[in-house]
Each structure stands twice: as structure tokens, then as C-alpha cells.
N, C-alpha and C positions, 0 to 999 in steps of 0.2 A: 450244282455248285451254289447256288442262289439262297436252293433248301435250307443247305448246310452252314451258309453265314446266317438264316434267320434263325435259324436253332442255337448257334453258337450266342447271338446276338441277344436273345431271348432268355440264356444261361444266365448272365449277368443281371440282377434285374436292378442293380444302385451300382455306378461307374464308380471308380476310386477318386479318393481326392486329388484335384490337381496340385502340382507340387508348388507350395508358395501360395495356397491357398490358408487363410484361418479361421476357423469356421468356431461358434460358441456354441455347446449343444443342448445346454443347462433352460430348465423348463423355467417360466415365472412363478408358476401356483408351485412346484416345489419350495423356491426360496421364498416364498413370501409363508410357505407352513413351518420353512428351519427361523424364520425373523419372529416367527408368531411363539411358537415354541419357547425359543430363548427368550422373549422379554417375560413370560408365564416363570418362566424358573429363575431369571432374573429377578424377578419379585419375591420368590420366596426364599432367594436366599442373599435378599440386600445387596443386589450386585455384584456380589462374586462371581456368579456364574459369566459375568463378559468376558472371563478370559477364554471361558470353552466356545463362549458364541464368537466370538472374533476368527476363533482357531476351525470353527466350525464352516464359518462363509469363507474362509481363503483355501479351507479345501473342496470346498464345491465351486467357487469362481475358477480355480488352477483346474481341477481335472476336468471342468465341463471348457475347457479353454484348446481348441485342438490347432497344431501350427504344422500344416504337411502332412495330415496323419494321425498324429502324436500328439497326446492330453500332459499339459504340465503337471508338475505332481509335486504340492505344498508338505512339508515332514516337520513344521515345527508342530510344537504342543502347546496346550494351556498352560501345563506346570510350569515352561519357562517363561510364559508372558508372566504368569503368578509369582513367578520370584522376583523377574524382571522389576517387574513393580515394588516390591515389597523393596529392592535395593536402594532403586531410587526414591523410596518414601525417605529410608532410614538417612539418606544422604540430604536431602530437600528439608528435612524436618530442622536441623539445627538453621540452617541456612535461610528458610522462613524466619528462624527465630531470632535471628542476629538481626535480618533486615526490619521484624517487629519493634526491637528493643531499641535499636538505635536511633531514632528516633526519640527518646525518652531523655537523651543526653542533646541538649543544646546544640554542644559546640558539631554534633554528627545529625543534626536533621539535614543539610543539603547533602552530604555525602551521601546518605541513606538510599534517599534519591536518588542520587543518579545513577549508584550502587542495581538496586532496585530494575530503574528505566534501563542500561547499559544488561545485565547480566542477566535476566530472565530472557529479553530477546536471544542473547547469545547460547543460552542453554536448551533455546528452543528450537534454533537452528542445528546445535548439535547434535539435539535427538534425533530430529530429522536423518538427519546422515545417517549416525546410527541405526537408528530401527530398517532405514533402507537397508543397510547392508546388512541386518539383520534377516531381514525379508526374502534377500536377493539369496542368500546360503539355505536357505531352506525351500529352494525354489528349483528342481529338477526337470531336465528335459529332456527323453533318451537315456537315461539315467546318469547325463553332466549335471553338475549343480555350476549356477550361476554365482556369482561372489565380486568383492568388491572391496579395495586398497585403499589407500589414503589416509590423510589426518582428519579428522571430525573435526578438532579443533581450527583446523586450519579453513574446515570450509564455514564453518558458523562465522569466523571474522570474514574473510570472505562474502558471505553473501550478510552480513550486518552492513558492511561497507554499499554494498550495491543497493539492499531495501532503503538503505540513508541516501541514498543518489534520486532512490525510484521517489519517494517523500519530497525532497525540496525540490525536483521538477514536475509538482502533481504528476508523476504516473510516464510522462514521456522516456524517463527512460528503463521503460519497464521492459521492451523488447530485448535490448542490449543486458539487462541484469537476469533473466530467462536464459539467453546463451548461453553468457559465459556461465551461470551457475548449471548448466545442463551439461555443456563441455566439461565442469571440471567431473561432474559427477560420472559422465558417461567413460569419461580417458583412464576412467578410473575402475569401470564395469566391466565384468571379463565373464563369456560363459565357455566354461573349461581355459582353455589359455587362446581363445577368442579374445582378442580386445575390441571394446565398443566406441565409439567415438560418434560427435553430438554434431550434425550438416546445416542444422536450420542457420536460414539468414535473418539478424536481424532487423536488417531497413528493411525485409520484405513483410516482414510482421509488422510493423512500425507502419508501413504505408496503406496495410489493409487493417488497422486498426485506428489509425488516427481520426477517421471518419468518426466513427464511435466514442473516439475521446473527445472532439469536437463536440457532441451531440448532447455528453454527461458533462464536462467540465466547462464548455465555453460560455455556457449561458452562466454559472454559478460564476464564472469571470467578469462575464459584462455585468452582474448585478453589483459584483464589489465595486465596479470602478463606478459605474454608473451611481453607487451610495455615495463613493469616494469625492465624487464630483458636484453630489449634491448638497452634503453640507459645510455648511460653514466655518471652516474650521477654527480661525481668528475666537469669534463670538461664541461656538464651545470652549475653547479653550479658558477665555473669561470666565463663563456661568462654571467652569470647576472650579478656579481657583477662588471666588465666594464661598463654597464651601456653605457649612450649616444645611440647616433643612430645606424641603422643597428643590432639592436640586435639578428631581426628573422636571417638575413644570419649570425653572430656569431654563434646563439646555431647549426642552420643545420650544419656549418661548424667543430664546436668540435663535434658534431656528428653523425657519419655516418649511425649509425642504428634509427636516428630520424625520417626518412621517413615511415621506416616499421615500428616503431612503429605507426605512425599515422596511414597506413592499415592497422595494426590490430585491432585501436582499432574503428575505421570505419567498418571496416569489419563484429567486432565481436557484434557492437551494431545494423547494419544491418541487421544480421542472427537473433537475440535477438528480434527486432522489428517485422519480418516480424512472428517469432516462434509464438509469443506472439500473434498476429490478426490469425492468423491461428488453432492455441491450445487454442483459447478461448471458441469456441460455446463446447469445449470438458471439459473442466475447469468448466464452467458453468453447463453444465447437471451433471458433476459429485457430484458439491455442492448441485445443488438442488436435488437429488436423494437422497444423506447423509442427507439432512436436512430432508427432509420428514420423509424419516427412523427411523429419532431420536424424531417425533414429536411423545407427549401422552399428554391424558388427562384422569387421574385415571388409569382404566384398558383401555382404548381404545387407541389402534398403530394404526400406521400407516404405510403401505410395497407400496413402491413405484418400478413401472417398466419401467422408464422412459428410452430410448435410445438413447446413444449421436447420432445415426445418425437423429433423429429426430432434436434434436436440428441445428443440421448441415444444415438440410433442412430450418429449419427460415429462416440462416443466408441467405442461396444460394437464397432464394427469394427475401429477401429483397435486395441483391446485385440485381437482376435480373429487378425487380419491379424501383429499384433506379435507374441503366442502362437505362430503356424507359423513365423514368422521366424527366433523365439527357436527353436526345434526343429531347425528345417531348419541354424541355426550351429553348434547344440549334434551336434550328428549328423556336419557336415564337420567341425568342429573336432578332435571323437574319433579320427575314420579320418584327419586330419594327423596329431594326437599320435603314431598309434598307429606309421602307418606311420615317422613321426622314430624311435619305438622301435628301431624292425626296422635302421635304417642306424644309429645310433649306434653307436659303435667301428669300424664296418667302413669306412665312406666320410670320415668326420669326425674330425677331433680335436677334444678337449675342448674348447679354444678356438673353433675352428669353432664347435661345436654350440649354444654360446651365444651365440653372434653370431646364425647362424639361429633362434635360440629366439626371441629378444628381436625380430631381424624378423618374427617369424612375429605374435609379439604386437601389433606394432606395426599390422602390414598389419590384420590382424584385428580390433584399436583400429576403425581407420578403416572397414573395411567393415561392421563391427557400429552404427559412428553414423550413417555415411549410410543406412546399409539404415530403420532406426528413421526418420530424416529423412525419407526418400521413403514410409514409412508413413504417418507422421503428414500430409504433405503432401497425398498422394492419397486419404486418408479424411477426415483431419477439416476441413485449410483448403478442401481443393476443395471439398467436400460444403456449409462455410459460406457458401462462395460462392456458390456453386450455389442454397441454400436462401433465400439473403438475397435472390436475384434474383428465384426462382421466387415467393416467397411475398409480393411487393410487389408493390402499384398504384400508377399513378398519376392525379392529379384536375389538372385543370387545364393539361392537356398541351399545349392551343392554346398557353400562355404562348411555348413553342419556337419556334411560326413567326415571332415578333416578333422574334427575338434577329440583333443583326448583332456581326459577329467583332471584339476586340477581347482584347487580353493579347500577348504574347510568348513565348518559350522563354526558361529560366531556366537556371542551371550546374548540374551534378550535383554539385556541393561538400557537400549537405546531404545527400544519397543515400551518397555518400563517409562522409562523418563519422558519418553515421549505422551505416553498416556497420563503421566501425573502430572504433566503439562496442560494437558488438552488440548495437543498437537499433531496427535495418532492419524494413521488412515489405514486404508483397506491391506 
């Protein structure tokens, strides 16, 4: 009897996945040859080809993505991210140009303004929504496709309203503006005639986050007050209204503690900046941990075990990976100069040689941004990826076998807009 379970036992040689398990199977040195690839034909075809690299990583991120078993399965194309685009160019283009001109008329340069300040936000909010539900329709699992209702419009004022709230209380109410904009988006996400709905608390983010906001805004607060408190304000007030020249040595002269106010408030946006690059790979794991947390669809959670020191490690590569980068252009760039040295006067005239200069700049512009791009892409968003996959369960997974298909495919108009924004994401 004993025999016969070792042999049975032995039959198996990889157990099946546990169910509620999601596992990401997708290799690094692959994506990092599909990142390397694409920016190679991105160059020679002027950037056209990002609509097939885009379309390219959301089909290898989706089917190397497995939830119980089952590899998600991405169906949009390039060709609608390409018209996508081209839509919203033809619609943006007048619209740039009203906001250009107006300005040229007196009586409409404030309008322009806030014209301008008010409605590019709002349109970038609305891409958002958009390309989401964009994204969500072309996202299949078990062969349901995921989809997503609501007004666009509705939610760009919406969340304009709450980034306006998150701004005049530096950042405190940034938890509260996270929910409800995840709430509405999520009451709004349906896979097949699943609805989804958005659990996270926000005092519980707020209370494990405020450390951190402490840590980046309080010092860049005591420096204001602390300038605030330093000078004099009566005696500036006087040395402006003098007027005429020399006004900087007036106001240092009525007042003495104008110097230290400027170290502090030097000081304190130094401390503020360097906090802030520092306390973000920690900021970051902490949201997407919360957000997981809070993500359902019917009965089925989501428990996420993500570790900011994972996170930490992206960032430490991508520093690491961008360092040999930064070496490795520092090093061709030399032996081009050098050798431009050695042909100057001989093969080139003067005219020539700054023409090729300024190509050479140029070229090197570009292969210095993408090179940095396909870094950061292949350490930190893969590796998020990756980690957000790896480090989540799921409860409630039977919820799945119940679900029958319902949604449609949507336009790429907000995938478009969103990219001629510079709003886009994976």
C-alpha cells in the first residue's frame, strides 16, 4: 500500500496551483529584450512604433499573469491605440490653438488662463477614466472580459474636486481622495456581470502614512514659520515701498534676520526634497498594499503581502542598472568627441562640423532618454508588477465559476488622449 502511494506520489512531479493562488510567470531577460527591441525600432521609425511596444508589454504582462490557474489575455491592437491617438491629436490641435491665441487679445489673457489651468487637468482626468475602461474591455479571463460603466466626465470633476482638496491641505487629504476616487471607479468595474467594489479605509491609510508626511512636509513647515517669524516685517515693508534701486541691499539692511530666514527656508525645502526621493519606494508599497486590500469583486478579496523592502530593492536597481548606463554613455560619448577631434579641419568644414555636432547631440538626447526608460521600465514597473502579483491572495475565488460574460469592446479615444497628454500607463 505504501509502494503504491510513493509511485502515485512520484507521478506528479509540480502540484497544481492552489486555488486563489497568483502566480506571475513572465521571465526578466525576456522583457528586458521585448524593452530593448522596441526602443531599436522606435528609432527608426520616429516613434511610431510605441503604439506596437505598448500593445506588445500589456500582452506579455496579461498572459505571464496567472490568477488560479488561468493566464489573463490582453486583445487590444496597435492599430487602435494609432487611431486612438490620431483622434485625439485632431481634437487637441484646435484647442491648443484657441488656448495659444487667446492670449494675443487683452481683454482674454486671464481667461486663457484659467481656461488653460481648469481644463487640461480635467481632460486628463478624463483620459484616465477612459483609457481605464479602455484597458479593462480588452482584458479577458476564462474568456469573460472585464468592462467598466460610468460617466468620464463625471469622474474628471470629481476627482479635479478632491486633487483641489488634496493641494490646499498639502497632501493630508490624500487618503480620503484615493477612496472615494477608487470607489467610484471600482462600483463602476464589472468582470462579466460581477460588480467590483473599492474596501480600503481611509483613516487607516492616513494613520500609516502620516508618519511619512510628517517626515517630508513638517520640516519644510517649521522652515516657513520659522523665516516667518524671523523677519521683520514692518521694516520690509518700508524698504519696498522706497522703491528705486538697490532695493535687495535695503530690505538685507532693515533686516538682520533675512539671511537666516533664507537658510531656513533653503534648508527646510532641502531636507523636504531629499525626504520625499527617499520615503517614496516606502509611500508607494504602502498604497499599493492598501489598495489591493481594498480590492473585491462580489465575495471574492483580495490580501496582499507586499514588503516595502521589496519595493526598496526596484528602486536600488534601477539606481544601480542607471549608474552603469550613465558609465557605459559617459565612456562612448568621450571616444565620439574624441575621435570628432581627430577629423575636424581635415574631412569637415566649419559649417559641417556643427551640423554634425548638434546631430550628434541630438541622437544622443534620445538614446540617453530611452536607454533611462527601458531601465526604469525593466527594474522598477516590472518588478511592481511582478511583486503586486506575487505577493497577493485570493478568498473567495468560487465567486468566478458563477460569472457569465457580459460588456463589450470600447474605442481607444481615451488611451489616445490619454497618451497626447502624457497621462498614459501600462
Amino acid at each position: 500500500m505504501n509502494l503504491h502511494k510513493e509511485v502515485a506520489a512520484r507521478a506528479v512531479p509540480y502540484p497544481s496551483p492552489r486555488a486563489g493562488k497568483i502566480r506571475f510567470l513572465g521571465e526578466e531577460e525576456a522583457y528586458w529584450r521585448l524593452l530593448i527591441h522596441g526602443a531599436v525600432l522606435l528609432i527608426c521609425t520616429l516613434g511610431i512604433y510605441r503604439f506596437w511596444l505598448a500593445t506588445d508589454i500589456r500582452r506579455f504582462l496579461w498572459r505571464n499573469s496567472e490568477i488560479a490557474g488561468d493566464q489573463l489575455e490582453y486583445t487590444g491592437t496597435a492599430l487602435e491605440l494609432l487611431t486612438g491617438f490620431l483622434v485625439a491629436v485632431a481634437i487637441l490641435l484646435p484647442l491648443n490653438a484657441l488656448l495659444f491665441l487667446a492670449p494675443l487679445d487683452y481683454e482674454l489673457v486671464g481667461l486663457s488662463g484659467a481656461m488653460a489651468f481648469l481644463l487640461l487637468p480635467l481632460l486628463g482626468q478624463f483620459a484616465i477614466y477612459r483609457a481605464r475602461r479602455y484597458r479593462l474591455s480588452r482584458t479577458l479571463y476564462r474568456g469573460v472580459r472585464f468592462h467598466q460603466t460610468g460617466s468620464a466626465w463625471t469622474f474628471a470633476f470629481y476627482a479635479l474636486m478632491w486633487w483641489g482638496l488634496v493641494v490646499l491641505t498639502l497632501g493630508l487629504a490624500y487618503p480620503w481622495a484615493q477612496k472615494n476616487l477608487e470607489r467610484f471607479k471600482l462600483r463602476r468595474t464589472y468582470y462579466g456581470d460581477l460588480p467590483g467594489y473599492f474596501d480600503g479605509s481611509a483613516l487607516a491609510l492616513f494613520l500609516r502614512g502620516f508618519p511619512l508626511w510628517l517626515l517630508v512636509v513638517g520640516p519644510l513647515l517649521a522652515g516657513f514659520a520659522a523665516a516667518i517669524h524671523t523677519i521683520d516685517w514692518p521694516a520690509l515693508t518700508e524698504a519696498v515701498k522706497e522703491g528705486g534701486s538697490g532695493l535687495a541691499t535695503r530690505v538685507e539692511g532693515s533686516n538682520p534676520g533675512y539671511a537666516s530666514a533664507i537658510i531656513f527656508m533653503t534648508g527646510a525645502a532641502t531636507w523636504s526634497a531629499l525626504a520625499a526621493a527617499v520615503l517614496y519606494p516606502a509611500f508607494q508599497a504602502m498604497v499599493l498594499r492598501w489598495w489591493s486590500n481594498g480590492l473585491c469583486f462580489g465575495n471574492l478579496t483580495v490580501t496582499s503581502r507586499l514588503r516595502t523592502g521589496q519595493v526598496y530593492r526596484a528602486y536600488f536597481r534601477f539606481l544601480l542598472y542607471g549608474l552603469l548606463f550613465a558609465i557605459v554613455v559617459l565612456i562612448i560619448g568621450a571616444a565620439a568627441f574624441a575621435a570628432a577631434d581627430l577629423l575636424k579641419g581635415k574631412f569637415l568644414t566649419a559649417e559641417a562640423d556643427d551640423l554634425v555636432t548638434a546631430g550628434a547631440l541630438i541622437v544622443g538626447y534620445i538614446i540617453v532618454a530611452l536607454g533611462y526608460s527601458i531601465v526604469y521600465q525593466a527594474t522598477v514597473k516590472f518588478s511592481l508588477w511582478r511583486l503586486g502579483m506575487e505577493s497577493a491572495e485570493i478568498s473567495g475565488i468560487d465567486a468566478l465559476d458563477r460569472v457569465r460574460p457580459a460588456g463589450r469592446p470600447t474605442s481607444a479615444f481615451g488611451e489616445g488622449l490619454a497618451d497626447a497628454l502624457n497621462v498614459g500607463g501600462i
